[in-house]
C-alpha positions as CSV (number, residue, x, y, z in Angstrom):
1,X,18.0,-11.3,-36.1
2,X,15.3,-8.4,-35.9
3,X,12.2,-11.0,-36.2
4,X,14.2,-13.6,-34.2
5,X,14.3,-11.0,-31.1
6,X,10.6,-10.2,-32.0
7,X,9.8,-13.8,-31.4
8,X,11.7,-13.9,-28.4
9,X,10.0,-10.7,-26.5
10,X,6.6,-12.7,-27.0
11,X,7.6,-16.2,-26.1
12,X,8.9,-14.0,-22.5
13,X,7.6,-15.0,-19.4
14,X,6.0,-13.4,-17.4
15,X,6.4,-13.9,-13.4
16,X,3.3,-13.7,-11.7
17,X,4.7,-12.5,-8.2
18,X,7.8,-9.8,-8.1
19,X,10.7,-11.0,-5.8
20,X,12.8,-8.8,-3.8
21,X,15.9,-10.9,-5.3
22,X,15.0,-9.4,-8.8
23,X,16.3,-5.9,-7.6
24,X,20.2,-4.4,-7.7
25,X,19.0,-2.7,-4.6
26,X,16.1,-4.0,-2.0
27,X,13.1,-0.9,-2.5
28,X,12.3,-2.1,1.0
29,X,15.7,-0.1,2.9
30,X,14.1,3.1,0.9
31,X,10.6,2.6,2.2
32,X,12.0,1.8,5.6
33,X,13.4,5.3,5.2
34,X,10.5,6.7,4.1
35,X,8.1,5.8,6.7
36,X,10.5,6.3,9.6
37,X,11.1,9.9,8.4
38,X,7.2,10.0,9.0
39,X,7.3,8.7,12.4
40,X,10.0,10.9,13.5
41,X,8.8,13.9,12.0
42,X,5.6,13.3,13.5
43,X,6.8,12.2,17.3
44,X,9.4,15.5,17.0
45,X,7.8,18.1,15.0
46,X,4.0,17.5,14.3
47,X,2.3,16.3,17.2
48,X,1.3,12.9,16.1
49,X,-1.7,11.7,18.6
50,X,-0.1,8.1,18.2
51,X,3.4,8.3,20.8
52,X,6.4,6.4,20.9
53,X,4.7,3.5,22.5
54,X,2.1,3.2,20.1
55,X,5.0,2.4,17.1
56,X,6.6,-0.1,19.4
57,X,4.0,-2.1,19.9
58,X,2.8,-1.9,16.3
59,X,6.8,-2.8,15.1
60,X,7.5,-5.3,17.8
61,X,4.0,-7.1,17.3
62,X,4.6,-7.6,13.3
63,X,8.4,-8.3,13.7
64,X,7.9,-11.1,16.7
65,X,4.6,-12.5,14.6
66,X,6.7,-12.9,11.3
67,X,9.8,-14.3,13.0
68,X,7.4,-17.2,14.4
69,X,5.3,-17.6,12.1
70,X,8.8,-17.8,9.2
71,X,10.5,-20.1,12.0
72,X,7.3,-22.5,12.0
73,X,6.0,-22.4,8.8
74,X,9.6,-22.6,7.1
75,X,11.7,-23.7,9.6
76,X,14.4,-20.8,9.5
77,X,15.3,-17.0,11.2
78,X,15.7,-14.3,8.9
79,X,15.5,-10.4,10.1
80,X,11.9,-9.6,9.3
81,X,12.4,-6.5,7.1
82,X,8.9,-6.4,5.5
83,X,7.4,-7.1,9.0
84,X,9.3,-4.2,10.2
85,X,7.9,-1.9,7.5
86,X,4.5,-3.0,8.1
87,X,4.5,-1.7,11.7
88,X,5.4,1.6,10.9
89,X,2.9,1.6,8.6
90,X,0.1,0.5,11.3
91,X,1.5,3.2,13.3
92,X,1.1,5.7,10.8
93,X,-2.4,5.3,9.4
94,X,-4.0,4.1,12.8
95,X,-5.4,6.0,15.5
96,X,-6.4,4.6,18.8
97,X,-6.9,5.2,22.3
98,X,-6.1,1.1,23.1
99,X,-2.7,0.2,22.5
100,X,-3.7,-3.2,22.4
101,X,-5.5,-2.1,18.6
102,X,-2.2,-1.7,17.3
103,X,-1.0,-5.0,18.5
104,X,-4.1,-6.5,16.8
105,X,-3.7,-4.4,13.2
106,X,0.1,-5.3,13.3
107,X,-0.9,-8.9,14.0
108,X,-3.7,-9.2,11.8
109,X,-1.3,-7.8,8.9
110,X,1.4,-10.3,9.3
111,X,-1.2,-13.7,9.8
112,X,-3.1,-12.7,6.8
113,X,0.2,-12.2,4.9
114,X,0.8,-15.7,5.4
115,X,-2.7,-17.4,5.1
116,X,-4.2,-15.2,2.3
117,X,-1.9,-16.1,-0.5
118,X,-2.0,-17.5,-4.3
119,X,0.2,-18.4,-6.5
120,X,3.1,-17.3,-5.0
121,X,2.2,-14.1,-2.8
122,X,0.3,-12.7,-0.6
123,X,-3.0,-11.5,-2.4
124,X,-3.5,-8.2,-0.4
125,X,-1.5,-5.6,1.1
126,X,-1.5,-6.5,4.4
127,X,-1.5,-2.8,6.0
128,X,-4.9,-2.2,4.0
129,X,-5.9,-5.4,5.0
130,X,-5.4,-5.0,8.6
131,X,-6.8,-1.6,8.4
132,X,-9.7,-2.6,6.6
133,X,-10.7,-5.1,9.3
134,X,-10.3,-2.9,12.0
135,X,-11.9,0.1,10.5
136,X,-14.6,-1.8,10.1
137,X,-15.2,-4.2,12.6
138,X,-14.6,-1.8,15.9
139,X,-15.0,2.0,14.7
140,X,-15.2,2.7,18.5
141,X,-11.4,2.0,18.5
142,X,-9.8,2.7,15.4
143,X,-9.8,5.5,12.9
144,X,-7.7,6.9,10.3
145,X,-7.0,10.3,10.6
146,X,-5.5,12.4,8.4
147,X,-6.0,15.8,9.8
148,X,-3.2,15.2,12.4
149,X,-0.7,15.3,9.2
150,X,0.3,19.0,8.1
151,X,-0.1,20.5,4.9
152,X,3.2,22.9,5.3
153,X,5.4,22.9,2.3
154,X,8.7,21.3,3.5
155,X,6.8,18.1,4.8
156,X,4.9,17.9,1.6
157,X,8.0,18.1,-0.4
158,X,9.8,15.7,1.6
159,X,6.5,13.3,1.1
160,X,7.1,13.7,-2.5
161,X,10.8,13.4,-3.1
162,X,10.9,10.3,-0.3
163,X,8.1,8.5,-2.0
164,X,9.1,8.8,-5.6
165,X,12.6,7.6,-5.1
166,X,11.2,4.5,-3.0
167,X,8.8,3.8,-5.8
168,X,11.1,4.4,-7.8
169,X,13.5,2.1,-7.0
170,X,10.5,-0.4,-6.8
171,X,9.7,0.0,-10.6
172,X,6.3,1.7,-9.3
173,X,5.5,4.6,-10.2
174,X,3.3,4.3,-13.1
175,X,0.6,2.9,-10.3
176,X,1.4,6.1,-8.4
177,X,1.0,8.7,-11.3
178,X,-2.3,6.3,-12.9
179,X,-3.6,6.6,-9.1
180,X,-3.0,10.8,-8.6
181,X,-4.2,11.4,-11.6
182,X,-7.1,9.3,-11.7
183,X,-7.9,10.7,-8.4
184,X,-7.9,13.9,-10.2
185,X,-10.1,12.9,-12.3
186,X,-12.2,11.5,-11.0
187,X,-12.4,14.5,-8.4
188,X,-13.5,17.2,-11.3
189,X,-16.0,14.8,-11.8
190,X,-17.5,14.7,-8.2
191,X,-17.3,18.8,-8.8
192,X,-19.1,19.3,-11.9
193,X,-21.2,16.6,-11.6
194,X,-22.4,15.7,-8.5
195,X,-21.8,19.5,-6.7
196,X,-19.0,18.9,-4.7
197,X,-16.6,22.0,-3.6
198,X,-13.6,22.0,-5.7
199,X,-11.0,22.3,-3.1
200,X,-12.7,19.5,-1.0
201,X,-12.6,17.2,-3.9
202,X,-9.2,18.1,-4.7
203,X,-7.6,18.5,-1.2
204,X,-6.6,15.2,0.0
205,X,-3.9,15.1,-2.9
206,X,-2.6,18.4,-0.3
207,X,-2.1,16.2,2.4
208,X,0.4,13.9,3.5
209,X,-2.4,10.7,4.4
210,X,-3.2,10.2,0.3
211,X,0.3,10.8,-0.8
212,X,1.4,7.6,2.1
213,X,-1.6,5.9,0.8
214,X,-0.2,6.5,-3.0
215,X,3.3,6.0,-2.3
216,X,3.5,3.6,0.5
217,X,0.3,1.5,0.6
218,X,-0.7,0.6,-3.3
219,X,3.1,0.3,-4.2
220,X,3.8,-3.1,-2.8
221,X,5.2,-5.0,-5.7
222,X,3.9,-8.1,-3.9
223,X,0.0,-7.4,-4.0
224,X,0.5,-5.1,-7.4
225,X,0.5,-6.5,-11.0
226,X,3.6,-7.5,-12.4
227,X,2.7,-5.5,-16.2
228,X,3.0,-2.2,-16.8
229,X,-0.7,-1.9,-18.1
230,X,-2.2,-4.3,-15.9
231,X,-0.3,-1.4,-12.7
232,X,-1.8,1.5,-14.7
233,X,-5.3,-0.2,-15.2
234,X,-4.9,-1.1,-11.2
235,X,-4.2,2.5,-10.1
236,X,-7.0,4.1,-12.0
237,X,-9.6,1.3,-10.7
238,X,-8.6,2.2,-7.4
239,X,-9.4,5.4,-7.7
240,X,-12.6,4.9,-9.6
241,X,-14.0,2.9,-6.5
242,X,-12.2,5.4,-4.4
243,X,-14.3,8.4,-5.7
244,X,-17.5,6.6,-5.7
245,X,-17.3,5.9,-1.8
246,X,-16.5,9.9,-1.6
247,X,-19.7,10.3,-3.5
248,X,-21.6,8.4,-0.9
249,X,-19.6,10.1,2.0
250,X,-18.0,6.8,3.5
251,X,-15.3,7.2,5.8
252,X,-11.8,5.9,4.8
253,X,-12.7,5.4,1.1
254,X,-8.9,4.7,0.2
255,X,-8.5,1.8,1.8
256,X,-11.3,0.1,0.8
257,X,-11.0,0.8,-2.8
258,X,-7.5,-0.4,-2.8
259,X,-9.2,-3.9,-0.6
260,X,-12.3,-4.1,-3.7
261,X,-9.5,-3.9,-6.5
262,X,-7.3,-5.9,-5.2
263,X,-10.0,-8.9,-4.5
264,X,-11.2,-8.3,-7.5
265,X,-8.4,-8.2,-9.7
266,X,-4.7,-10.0,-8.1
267,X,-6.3,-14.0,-8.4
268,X,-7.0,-12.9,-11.9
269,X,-4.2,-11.5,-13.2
270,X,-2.4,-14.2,-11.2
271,X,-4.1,-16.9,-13.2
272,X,-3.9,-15.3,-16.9
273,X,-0.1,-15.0,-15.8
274,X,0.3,-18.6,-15.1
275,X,-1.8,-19.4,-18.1
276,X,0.2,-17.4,-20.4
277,X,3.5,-18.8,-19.0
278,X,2.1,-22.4,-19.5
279,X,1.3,-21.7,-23.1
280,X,4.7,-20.0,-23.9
281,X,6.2,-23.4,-22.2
């Protein structure tokens, strides 16, 4: 019976993209609660620079862009949780004068969700995505900025417990912990190698941005690996690439790392995955 079971756990297969049907209880209603913790907190206690306005556009832009795109593409209506989710996130990690920015991050997220896709899923996160692009292509008009967040205790615990019980319930938290303490790492490195003050290479894991990066952004069981050493290896790569755009002083250095691993590695990992499945068959 023992080698029988034996034989069985290696003959498994493995499914290349996680479902939200696999889970007792959708991760998405606690990251919903997550991030609109965030937005409150930050429209009623911390002074976000982004206003109300800002998160509608972002929310109703992904939400009306998913429910078109799901009722063309696959012929059906369904409330649009993820798309929901994904606005709050543009709302969160953008900054912009131009309202019309947020429409085009939120919009940019949800097409690329749907167009950039293999084997299953999408192949990127679409927040980072959409971030990526904008950061990128019109500095002039969007930035990430973290120093609007607030370093005081009670938000920082409440970043903490939210985010590991909604990675929790995703079966994620081995990314988060190989991220953090890669990052950590990686960060004594940057000090006692390359000169860098210690409490500047350790101080974004102070802040509430890295922790919604680490909790929120490189959690999404949909553009993460679906092994547990293929999520640890992804986490620490992230924040390999992450610490050597710090060296080189380049703005936003999270979310391109997390756009260089994942190009790099989800069609990959992806393919061994089918490979290995079609073997085992």
């Amino acid at each position: 019976m023992k080698i029988k079971n034996m034989l069985n756990e290696k003959t498994q297969i493995i499914k290349p993209v996680m479902s939200w049907k696999d889970y007792n209880i959708d991760p998405r209603y606690f990251i919903l609660a997550f991030l609109f913790t965030f937005v409150c907190a930050g429209q009623l206690f911390l002074g976000f620079f982004q206003q109300w306005d800002a998160v509608l556009v972002s929310v109703i832009t992904t939400v009306l862009t998913e429910i078109i795109i799901v009722k063309i593409v696959y012929k059906k209506l369904a409330f649009p949780l993820s798309a929901f989710i994904t606005g709050l996130g543009v709302s969160l990690l953008l900054s912009s004068h131009v309202l019309a920015v947020y429409a085009l991050t939120s919009f940019i997220a949800i097409l690329f969700k749907f167009s950039i896709r293999f084997k299953g899923g999408h192949v990127f996160n679409p927040n980072n995505l959409a971030m990526v692009l904008v950061l990128f292509l019109i500095p002039s008009f969007a930035v990430s900025t973290p120093k609007q967040w607030t370093n005081g205790f009670i938000i920082m615990a409440l970043v903490l417990l939210l985010g590991v019980i909604a990675c929790y319930m995703a079966n994620r938290l081995d990314i988060v912990a190989a991220f953090l303490i890669g990052f950590v790492a990686f960060a004594l490195v940057r000090h006692f190698v390359f000169g860098a003050p210690l409490f500047a290479a350790l101080g974004p894991l102070l802040g509430a941005s890295l922790q919604l990066f680490a909790f929120f952004m490189i959690t999404d069981p949909k553009s993460t690996p679906t092994t547990r050493k293929a999520r640890i290896f992804f986490g620490i790569s992230v924040a390999f690439i992450d610490a050597i755009f710090r060296i080189n002083a380049i703005p936003n250095p999270q979310f391109y790392a997390l756009f260089i691993i994942s190009a790099l590695s989800i069609i990959p990992f992806r393919l061994w995955v089918s490979n290995k499945n079609n073997a085992v068959a």
